[in-house]
N, C-alpha and C positions, 0 to 999 in steps of 0.2 A: 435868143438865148445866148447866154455868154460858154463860151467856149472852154472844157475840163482843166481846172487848173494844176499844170506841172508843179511836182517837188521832185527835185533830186537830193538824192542822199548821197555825202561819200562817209564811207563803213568800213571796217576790216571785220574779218569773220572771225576773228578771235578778240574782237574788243566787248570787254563786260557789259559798258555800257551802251555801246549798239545795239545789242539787243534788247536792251531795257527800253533805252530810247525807242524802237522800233513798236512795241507794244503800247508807248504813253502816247508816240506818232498814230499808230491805230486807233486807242480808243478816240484822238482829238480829230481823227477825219471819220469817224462815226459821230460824236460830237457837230460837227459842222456839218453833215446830213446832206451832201452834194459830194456829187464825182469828181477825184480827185486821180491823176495817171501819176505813177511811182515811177524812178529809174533809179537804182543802185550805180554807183562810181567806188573806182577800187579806191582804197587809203591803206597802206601797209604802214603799220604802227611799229613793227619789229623786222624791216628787212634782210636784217643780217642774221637772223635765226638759222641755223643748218633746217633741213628739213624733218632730218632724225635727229632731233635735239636730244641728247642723254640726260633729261632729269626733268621735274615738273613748274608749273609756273612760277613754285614758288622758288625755285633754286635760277632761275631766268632772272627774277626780278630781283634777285639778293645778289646774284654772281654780276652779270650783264648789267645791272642798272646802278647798282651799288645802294640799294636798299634793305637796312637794318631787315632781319629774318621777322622778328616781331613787328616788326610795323607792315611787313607784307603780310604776314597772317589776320592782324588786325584789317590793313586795306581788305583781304579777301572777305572776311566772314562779314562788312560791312556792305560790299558790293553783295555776295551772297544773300543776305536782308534785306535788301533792296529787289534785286530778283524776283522774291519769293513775294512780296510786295503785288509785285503785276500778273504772279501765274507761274515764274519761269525757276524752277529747282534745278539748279546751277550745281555741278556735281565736280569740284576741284581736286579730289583726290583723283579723278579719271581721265581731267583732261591732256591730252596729247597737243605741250607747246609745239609750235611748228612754224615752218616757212607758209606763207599763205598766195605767192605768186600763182600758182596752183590753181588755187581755188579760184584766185579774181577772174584768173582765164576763162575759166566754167563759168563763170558768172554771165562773162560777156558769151560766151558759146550761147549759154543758156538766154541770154536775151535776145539773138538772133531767131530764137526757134520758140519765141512766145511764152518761156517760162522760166524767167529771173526771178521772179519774185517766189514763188515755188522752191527756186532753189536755192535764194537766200535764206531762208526761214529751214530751211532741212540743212543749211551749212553749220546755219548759228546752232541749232539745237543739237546736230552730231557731235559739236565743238563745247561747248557748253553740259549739254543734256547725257548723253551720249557717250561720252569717251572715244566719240569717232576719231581718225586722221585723216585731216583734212588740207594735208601738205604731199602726199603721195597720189600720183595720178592714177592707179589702180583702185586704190578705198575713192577714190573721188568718182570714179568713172561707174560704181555699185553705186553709191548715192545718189547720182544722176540719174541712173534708171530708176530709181524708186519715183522721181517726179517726172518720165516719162520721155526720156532723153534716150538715144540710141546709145547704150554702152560702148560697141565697140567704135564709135565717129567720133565719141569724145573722148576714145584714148589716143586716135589718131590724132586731132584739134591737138591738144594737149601736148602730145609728146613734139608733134611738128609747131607747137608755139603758135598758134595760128590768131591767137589774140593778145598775146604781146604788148603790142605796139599800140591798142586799145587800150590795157590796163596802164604803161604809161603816160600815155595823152591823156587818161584821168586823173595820174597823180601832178602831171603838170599843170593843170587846170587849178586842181587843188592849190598849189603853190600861187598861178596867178591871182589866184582868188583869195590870199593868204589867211587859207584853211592849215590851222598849224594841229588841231585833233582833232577828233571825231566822237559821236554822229555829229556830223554838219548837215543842214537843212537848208537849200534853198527854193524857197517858194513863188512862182511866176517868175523865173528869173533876175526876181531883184530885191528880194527880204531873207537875210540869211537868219537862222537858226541855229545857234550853237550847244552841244550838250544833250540831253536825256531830261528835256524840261516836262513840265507837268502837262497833260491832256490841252487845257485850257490855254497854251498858250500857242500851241499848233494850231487849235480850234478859232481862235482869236484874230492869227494871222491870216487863216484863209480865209475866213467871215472878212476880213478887212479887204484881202484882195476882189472878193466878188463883188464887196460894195465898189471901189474904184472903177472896176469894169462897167459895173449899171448904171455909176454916174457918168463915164465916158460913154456909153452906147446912149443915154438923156440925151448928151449933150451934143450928139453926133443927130440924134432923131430931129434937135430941135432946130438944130443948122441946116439939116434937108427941108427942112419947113419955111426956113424962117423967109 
């Protein structure tokens, strides 16, 4: 039997399309109908965010980015359609822009102690869903214990930095990998995936890598033979 195929993902918890992509990633490794091991990598889309930003996405991406007010409204209520598309009711009047170093920290805390993926999916939807804030180590450290994480070790983690140097060794990674946005998808460590593609094309690419591994263990059986 061939061995669970890796995909890493680099994400930011406040990217629209991560969580899109994260759901059309779902359906396409239910689609491929084999065990599949997930690892999140941090990607900060906006690191220069204050944590307590004074205003909402759409004043971030008009002020900060230098995008016309209508055209961010229009980007939003297209991504917002898109969302609602996979399941996911995306609620922008509520979201709290923010710094996300924070969170990636938890992230890696959180995959230390068996439950990353738990709490990537409770980051995006507080962030998204929610109106949570998910740039402050207190609202983070409540969210954590909802997927079973000691509240008060991951205000300590947190406030002592203690995964830091994790989250940027993933954004450098990212760089050498010239991952310039996100969701980036890489599959068995050597088929990348860019974007929030459709079910079928995750599904496609891991059906491709299990074929190359069955024809490698063929071809390996028939040289112990031959």
């Amino acid at each position: 039997m061939s061995e669970t195929i890796k995909v890493d993902i680099w994400s930011d918890v406040q990217c629209p399309w991560c969580y899109i992509g994260k759901r059309k990633f779902e359906a396409g490794v239910a689609a491929f109908g084999d065990d599949v091991e997930v690892e999140y990598h941090s990607f900060e889309l906006a690191p220069d965010t204050p944590v307590d930003f004074a205003g909402s996405p759409i004043d971030y991406l008009s002020e900060r980015k230098g995008i016309p007010v209508p055209q961010v409204l229009e980007m939003l209520e297209r991504v917002t359609g898109i969302a609602e598309s996979v399941g996911l009711h995306y609620d922008y009047d509520s979201v709290h822009q923010t710094n996300t170093i924070k969170a990636h920290e938890l992230l890696h805390y959180a995959k230390a102690h068996g439950l990353q993926l738990e709490m990537k999916e409770s980051l995006l939807k507080a962030y998204f869903v929610d109106g949570g804030h998910v740039g402050r180590i207190e609202d983070l450290a409540d969210l954590a214990a909802t997927v079973g994480l000691d509240r008060a070790d991951v205000v300590r983690s947190l406030t002592e930095n203690e995964y830091l140097a994790a989250v940027k060794a993933d954004v450098a990674q990212a760089t050498e990998y010239g991952i310039q946005g996100v969701p980036f998808f890489v599959i068995d460590g050597k088929y990348g995936i860019s974007g929030a593609q459709d079910p079928d094309t995750f599904a496609q690419a891991l059906r491709q890598v299990r074929s190359e591994r069955a024809d490698t263990d063929t071809r390996a059986t028939e040289e112990t033979h031959a």
